[in-house]
MMTF fields as JSON, N, C-alpha, C and O atoms, coordinates in Angstrom:
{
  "mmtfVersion": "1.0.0",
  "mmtfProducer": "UNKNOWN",
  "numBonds": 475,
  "numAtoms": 476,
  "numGroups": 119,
  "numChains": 1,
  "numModels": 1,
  "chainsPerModel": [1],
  "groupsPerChain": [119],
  "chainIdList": ["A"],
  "bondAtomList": [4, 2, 8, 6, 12, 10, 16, 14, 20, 18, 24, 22, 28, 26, 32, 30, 36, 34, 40, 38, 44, 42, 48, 46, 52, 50, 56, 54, 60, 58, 64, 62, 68, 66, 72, 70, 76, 74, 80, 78, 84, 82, 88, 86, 92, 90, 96, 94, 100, 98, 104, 102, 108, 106, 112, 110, 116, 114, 120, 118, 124, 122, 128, 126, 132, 130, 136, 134, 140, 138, 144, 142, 148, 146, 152, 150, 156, 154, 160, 158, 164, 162, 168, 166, 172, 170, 176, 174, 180, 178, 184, 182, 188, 186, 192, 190, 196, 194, 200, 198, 204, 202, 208, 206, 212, 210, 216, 214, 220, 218, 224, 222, 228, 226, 232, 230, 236, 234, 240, 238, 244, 242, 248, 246, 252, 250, 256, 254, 260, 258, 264, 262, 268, 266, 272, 270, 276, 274, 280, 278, 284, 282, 288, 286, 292, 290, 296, 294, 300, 298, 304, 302, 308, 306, 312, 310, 316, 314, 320, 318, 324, 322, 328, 326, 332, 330, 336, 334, 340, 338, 344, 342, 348, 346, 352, 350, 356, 354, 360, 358, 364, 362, 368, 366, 372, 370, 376, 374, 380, 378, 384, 382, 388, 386, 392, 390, 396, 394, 400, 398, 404, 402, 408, 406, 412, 410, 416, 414, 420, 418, 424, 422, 428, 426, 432, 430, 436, 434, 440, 438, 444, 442, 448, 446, 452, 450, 456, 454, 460, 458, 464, 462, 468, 466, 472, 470],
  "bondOrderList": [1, 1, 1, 1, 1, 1, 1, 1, 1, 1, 1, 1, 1, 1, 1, 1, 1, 1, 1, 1, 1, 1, 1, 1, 1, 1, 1, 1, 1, 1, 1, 1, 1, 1, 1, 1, 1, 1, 1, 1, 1, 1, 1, 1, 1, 1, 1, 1, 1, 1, 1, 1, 1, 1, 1, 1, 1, 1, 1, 1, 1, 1, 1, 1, 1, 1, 1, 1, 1, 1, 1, 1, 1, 1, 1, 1, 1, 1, 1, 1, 1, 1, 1, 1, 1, 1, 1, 1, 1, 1, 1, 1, 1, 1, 1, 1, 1, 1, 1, 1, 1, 1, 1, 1, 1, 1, 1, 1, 1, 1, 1, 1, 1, 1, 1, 1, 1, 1],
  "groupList": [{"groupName": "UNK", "atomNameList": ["N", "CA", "C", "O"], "elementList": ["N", "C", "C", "O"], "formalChargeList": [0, 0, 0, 0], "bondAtomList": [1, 0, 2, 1, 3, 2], "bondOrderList": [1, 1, 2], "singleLetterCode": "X", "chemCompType": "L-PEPTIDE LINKING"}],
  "groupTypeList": [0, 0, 0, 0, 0, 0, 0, 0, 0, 0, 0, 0, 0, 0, 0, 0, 0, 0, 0, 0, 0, 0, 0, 0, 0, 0, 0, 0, 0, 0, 0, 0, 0, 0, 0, 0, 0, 0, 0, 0, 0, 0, 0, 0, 0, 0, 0, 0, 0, 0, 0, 0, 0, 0, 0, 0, 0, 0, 0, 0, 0, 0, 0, 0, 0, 0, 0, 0, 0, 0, 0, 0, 0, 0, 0, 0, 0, 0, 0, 0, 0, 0, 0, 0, 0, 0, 0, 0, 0, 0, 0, 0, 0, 0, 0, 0, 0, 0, 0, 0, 0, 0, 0, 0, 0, 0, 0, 0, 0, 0, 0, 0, 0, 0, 0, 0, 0, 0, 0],
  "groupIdList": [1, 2, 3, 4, 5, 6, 7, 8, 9, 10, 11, 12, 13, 14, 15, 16, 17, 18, 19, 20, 21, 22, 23, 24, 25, 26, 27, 28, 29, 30, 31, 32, 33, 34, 35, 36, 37, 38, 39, 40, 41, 42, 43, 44, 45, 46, 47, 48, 49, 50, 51, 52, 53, 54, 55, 56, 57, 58, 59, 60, 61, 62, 63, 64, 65, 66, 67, 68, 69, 70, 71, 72, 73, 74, 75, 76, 77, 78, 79, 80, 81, 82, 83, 84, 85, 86, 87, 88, 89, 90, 91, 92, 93, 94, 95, 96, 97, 98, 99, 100, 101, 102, 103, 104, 105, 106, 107, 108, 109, 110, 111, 112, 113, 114, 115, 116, 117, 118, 119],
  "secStructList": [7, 7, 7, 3, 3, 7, 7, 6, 6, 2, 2, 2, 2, 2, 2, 2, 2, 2, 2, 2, 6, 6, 6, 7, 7, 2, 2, 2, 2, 2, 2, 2, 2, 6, 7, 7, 4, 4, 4, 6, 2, 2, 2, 2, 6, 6, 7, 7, 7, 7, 1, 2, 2, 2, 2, 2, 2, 2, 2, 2, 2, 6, 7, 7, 1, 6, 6, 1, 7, 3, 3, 4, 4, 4, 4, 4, 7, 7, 1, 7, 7, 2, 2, 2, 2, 2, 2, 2, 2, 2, 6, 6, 7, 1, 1, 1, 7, 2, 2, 2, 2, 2, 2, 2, 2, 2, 2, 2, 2, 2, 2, 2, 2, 2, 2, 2, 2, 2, 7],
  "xCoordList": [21.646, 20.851, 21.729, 22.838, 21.213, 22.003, 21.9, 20.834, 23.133, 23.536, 23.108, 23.1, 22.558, 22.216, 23.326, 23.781, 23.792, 24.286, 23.686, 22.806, 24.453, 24.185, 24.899, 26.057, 24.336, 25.155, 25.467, 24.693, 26.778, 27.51, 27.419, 26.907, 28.069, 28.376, 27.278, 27.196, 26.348, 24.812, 24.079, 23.539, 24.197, 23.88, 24.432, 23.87, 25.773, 26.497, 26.083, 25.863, 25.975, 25.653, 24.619, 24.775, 23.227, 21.872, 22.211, 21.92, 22.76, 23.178, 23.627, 23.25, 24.607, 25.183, 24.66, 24.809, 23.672, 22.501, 21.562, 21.305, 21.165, 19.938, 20.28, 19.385, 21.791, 22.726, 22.946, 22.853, 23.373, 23.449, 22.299, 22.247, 21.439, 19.85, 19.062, 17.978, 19.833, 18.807, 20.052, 20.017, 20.778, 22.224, 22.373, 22.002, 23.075, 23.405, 24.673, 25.575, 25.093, 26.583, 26.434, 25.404, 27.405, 27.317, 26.872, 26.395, 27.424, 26.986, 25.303, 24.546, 25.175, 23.496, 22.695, 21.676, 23.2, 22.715, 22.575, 21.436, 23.851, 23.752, 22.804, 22.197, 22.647, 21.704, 20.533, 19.986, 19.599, 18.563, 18.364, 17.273, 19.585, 19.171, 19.216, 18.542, 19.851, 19.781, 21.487, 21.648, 22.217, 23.345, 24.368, 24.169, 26.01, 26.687, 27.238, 27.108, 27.93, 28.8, 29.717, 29.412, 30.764, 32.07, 30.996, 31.804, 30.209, 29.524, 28.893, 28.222, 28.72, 28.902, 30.311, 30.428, 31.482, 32.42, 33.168, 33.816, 32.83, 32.956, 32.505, 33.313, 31.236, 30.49, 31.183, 31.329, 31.724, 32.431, 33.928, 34.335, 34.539, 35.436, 35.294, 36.29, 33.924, 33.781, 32.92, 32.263, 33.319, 32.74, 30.857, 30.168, 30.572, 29.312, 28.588, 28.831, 27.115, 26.413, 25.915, 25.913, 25.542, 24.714, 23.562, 23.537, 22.507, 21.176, 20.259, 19.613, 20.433, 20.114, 20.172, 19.345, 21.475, 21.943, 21.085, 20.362, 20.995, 21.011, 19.426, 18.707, 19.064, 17.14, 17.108, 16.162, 17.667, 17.482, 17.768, 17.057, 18.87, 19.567, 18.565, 18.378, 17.714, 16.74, 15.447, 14.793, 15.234, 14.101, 14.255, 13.385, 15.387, 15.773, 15.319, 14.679, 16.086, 16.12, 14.756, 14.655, 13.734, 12.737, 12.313, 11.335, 13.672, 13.629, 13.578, 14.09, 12.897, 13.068, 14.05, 14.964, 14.339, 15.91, 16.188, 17.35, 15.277, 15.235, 16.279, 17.451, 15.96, 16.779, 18.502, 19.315, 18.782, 20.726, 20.379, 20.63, 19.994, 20.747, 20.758, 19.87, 21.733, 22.852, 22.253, 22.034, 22.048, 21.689, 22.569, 22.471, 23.263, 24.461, 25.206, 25.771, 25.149, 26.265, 26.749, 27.927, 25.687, 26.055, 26.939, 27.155, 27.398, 27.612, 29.277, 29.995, 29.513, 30.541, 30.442, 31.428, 29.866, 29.643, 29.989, 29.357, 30.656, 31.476, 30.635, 30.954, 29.681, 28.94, 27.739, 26.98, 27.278, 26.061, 24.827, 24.799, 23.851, 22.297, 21.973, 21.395, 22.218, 21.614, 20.293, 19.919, 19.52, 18.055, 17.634, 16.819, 18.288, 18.778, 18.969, 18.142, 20.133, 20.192, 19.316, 18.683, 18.833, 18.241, 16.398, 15.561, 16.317, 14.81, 15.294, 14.782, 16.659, 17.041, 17.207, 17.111, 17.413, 17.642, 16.122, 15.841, 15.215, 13.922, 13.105, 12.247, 13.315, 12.791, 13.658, 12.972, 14.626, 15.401, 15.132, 15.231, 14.673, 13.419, 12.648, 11.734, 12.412, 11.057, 10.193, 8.972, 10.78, 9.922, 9.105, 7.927, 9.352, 8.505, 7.401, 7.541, 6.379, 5.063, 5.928, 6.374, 5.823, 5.903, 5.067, 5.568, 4.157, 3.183, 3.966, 4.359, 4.762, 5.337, 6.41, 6.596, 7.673, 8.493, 8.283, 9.416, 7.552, 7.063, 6.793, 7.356, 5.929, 5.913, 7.156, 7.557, 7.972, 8.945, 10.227, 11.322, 9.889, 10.608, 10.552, 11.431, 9.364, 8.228, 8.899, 9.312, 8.956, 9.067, 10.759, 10.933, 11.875, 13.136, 12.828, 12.712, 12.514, 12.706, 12.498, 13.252, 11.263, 10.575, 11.718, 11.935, 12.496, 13.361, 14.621, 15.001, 15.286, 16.026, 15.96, 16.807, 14.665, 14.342, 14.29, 14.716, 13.783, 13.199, 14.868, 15.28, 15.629, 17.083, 17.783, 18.64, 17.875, 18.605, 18.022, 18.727, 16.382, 15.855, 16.517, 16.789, 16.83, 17.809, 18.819, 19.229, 19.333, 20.882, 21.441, 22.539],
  "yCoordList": [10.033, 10.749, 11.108, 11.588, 10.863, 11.232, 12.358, 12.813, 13.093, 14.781, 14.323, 13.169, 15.9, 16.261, 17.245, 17.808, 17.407, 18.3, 18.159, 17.372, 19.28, 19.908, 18.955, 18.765, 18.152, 17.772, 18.727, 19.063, 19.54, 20.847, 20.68, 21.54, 19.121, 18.64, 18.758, 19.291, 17.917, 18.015, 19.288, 19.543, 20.069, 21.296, 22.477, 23.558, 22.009, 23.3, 22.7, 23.449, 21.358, 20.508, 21.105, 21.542, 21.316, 21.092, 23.024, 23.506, 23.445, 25.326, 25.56, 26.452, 24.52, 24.41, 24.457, 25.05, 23.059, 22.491, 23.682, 23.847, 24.308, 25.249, 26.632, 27.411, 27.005, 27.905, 27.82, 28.799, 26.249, 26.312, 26.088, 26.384, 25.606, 25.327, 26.839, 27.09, 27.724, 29.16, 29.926, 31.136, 29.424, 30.153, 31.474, 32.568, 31.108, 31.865, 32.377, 31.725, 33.431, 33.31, 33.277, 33.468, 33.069, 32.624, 33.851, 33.925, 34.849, 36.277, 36.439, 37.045, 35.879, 36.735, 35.138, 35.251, 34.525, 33.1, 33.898, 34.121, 34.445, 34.64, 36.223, 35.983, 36.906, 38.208, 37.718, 38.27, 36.314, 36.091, 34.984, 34.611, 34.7, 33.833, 34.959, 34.725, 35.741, 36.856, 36.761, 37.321, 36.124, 35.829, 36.803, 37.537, 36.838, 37.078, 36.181, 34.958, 36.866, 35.979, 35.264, 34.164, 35.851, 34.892, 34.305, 33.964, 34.065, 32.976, 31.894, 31.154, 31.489, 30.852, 30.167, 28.987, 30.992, 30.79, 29.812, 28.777, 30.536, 29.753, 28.227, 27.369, 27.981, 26.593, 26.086, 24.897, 26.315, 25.703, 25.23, 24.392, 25.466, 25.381, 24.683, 24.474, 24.132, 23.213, 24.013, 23.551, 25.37, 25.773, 26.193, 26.764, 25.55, 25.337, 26.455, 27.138, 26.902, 27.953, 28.173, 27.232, 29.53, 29.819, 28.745, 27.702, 29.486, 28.743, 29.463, 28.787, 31.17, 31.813, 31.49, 31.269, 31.571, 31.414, 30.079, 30.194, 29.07, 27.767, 28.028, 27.611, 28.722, 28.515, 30.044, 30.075, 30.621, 31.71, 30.39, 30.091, 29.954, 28.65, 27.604, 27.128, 27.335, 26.372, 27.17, 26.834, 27.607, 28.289, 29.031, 29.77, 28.874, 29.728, 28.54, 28.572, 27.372, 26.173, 25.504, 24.71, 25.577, 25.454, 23.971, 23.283, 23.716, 22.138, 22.089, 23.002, 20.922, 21.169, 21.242, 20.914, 21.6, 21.416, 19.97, 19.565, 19.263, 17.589, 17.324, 17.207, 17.235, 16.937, 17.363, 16.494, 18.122, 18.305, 17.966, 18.966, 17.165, 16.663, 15.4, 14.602, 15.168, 13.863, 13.844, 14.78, 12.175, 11.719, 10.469, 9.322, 10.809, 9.64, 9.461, 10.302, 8.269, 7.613, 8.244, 8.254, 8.728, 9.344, 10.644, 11.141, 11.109, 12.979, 12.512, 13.309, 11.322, 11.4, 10.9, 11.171, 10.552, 10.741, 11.448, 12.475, 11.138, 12.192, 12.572, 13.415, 11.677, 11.937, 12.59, 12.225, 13.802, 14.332, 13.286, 12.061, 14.258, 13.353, 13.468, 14.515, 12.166, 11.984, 12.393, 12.652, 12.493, 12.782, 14.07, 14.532, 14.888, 16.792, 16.916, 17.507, 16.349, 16.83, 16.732, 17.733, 15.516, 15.423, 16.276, 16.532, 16.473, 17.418, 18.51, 18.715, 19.881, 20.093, 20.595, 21.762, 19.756, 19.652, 19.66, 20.164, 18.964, 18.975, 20.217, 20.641, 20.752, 21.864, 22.963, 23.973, 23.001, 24.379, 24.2, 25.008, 22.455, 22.771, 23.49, 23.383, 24.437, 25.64, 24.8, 24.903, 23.837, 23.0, 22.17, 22.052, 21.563, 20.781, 21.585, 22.779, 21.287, 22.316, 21.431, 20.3, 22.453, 22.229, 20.819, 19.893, 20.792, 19.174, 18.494, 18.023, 17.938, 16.95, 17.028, 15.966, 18.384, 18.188, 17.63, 17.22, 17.397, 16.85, 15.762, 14.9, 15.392, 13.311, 12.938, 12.192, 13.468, 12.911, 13.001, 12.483, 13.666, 14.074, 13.375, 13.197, 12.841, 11.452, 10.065, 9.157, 10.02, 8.92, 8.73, 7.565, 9.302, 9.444, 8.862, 7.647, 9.502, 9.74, 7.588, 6.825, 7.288, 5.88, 4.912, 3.807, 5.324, 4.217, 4.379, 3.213, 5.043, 5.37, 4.606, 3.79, 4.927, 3.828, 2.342, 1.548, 2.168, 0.712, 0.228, -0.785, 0.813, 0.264, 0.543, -0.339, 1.129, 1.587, -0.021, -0.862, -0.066, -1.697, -2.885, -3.819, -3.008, -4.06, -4.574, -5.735, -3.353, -3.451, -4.647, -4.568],
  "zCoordList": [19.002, 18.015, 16.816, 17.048, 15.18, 14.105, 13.698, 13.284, 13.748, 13.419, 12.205, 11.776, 11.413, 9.994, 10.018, 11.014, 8.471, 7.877, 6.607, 6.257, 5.78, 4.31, 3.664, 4.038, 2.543, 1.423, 0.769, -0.128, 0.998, 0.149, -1.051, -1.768, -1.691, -2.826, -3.911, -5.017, -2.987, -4.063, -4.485, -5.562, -3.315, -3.244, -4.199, -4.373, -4.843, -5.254, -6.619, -7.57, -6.724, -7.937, -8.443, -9.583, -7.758, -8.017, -8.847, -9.941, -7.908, -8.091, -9.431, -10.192, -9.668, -10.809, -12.287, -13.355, -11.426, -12.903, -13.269, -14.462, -12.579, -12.457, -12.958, -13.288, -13.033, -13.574, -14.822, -15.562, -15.363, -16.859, -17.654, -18.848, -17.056, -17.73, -17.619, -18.144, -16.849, -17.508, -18.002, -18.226, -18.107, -18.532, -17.94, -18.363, -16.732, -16.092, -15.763, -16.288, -14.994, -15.048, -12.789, -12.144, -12.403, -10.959, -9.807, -8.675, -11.027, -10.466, -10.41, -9.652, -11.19, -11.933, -10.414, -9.732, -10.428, -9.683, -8.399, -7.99, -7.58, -6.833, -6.478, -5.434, -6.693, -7.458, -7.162, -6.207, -7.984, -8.355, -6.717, -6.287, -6.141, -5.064, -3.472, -2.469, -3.577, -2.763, -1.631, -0.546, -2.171, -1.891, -2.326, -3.294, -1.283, -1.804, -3.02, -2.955, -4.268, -4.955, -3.975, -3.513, -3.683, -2.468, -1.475, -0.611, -1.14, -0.359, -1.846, -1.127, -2.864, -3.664, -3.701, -3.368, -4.148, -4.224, -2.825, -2.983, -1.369, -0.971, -0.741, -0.385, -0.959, -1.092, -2.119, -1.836, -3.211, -3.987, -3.651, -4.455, -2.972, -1.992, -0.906, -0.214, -0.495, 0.438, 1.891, 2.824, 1.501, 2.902, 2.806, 1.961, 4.158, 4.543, 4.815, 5.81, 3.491, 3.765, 5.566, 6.361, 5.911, 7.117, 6.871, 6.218, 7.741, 7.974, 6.548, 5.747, 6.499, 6.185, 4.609, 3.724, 4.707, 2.776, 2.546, 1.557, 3.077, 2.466, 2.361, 1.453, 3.354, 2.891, 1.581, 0.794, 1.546, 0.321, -1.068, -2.027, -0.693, -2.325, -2.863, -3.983, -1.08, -1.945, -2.15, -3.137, -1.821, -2.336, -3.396, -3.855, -3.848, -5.33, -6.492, -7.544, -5.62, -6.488, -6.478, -7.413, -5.751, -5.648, -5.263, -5.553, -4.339, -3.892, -2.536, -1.888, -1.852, -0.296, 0.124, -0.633, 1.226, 2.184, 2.587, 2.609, 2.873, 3.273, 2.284, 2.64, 1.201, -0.116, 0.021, -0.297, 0.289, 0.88, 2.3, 2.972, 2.924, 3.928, 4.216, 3.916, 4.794, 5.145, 6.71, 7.478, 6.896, 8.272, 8.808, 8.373, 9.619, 10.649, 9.525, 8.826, 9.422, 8.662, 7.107, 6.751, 6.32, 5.38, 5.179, 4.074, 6.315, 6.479, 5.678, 5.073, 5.858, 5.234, 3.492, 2.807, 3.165, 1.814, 0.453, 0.206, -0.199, -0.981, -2.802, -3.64, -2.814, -3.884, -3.791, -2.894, -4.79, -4.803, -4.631, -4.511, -4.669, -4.314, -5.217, -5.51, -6.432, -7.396, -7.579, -8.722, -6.628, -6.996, -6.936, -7.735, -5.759, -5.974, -7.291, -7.986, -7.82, -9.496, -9.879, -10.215, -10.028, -11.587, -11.274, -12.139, -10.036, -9.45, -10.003, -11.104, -9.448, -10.488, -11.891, -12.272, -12.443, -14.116, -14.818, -15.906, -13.902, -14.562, -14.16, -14.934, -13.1, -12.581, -13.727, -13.884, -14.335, -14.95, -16.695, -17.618, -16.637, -18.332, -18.574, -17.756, -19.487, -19.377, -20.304, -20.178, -21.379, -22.152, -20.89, -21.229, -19.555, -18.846, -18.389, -18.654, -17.799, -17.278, -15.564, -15.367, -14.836, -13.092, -12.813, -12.177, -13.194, -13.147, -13.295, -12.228, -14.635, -15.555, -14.76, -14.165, -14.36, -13.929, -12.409, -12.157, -11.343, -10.37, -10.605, -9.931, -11.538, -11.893, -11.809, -10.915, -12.83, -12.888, -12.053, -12.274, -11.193, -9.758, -8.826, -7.982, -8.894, -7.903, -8.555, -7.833, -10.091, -10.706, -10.612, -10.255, -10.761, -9.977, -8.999, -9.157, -7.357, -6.13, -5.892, -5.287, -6.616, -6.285, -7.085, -6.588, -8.383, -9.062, -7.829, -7.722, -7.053, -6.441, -5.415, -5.052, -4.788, -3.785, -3.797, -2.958, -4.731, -5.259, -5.671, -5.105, -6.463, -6.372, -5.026, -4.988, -4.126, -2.871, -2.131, -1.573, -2.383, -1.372, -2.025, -1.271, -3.347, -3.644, -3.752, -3.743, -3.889, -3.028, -2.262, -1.711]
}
């Protein structure tokens, strides 16, 4: 059976994106996500949120949890989830309406795929 873990990487990424797109400072992030700051700090450092923190982070970020995690072979993987970001980056536009940013969340998720099958 393939262990899941947290893509940390993508995860601190997506935290990141969603921080400078409401301009935030890491303090006010962690405040508005219900976190300690040094539990930020540590994820940036590599170390792996609780169960707890990680469902407060995405639900801050307003992305599923499916989305940071890694299945078998990938846990070793050293690059973010391109598609975490850029969900993301479109989710922390206030110019997008939630609709538009979801098409195009859908319209990502399917070019991703459709290049991952040609590979």
């Amino acid at each position: 059976m393939a262990e899941n873990q947290v893509d940390l990487e993508a995860l601190v990424a997506a935290l990141d994106a969603q921080r400078k797109a409401k301009g935030l400072s890491w303090r006010q992030v962690a405040k508005e996500g219900a976190v300690s700051p040094s539990t930020l700090t540590r994820m940036q450092q590599g170390k792996l949120p609780d169960v707890n923190t990680f469902g407060a982070l995405v639900q801050w970020l307003r992305i599923p949890a499916e989305r940071f995690m890694l299945k078998g072979q990938q846990v070793h993987r050293k690059s973010p989830n391109p598609v975490a970001v850029a969900s993301t980056l479109l989710r922390g536009k206030r110019e997008i309406s939630p609709q538009a940013a979801k098409a195009l969340e859908e319209l990502v998720q399917a070019a991703f795929k459709l290049a991952k099958e040609l590979k």
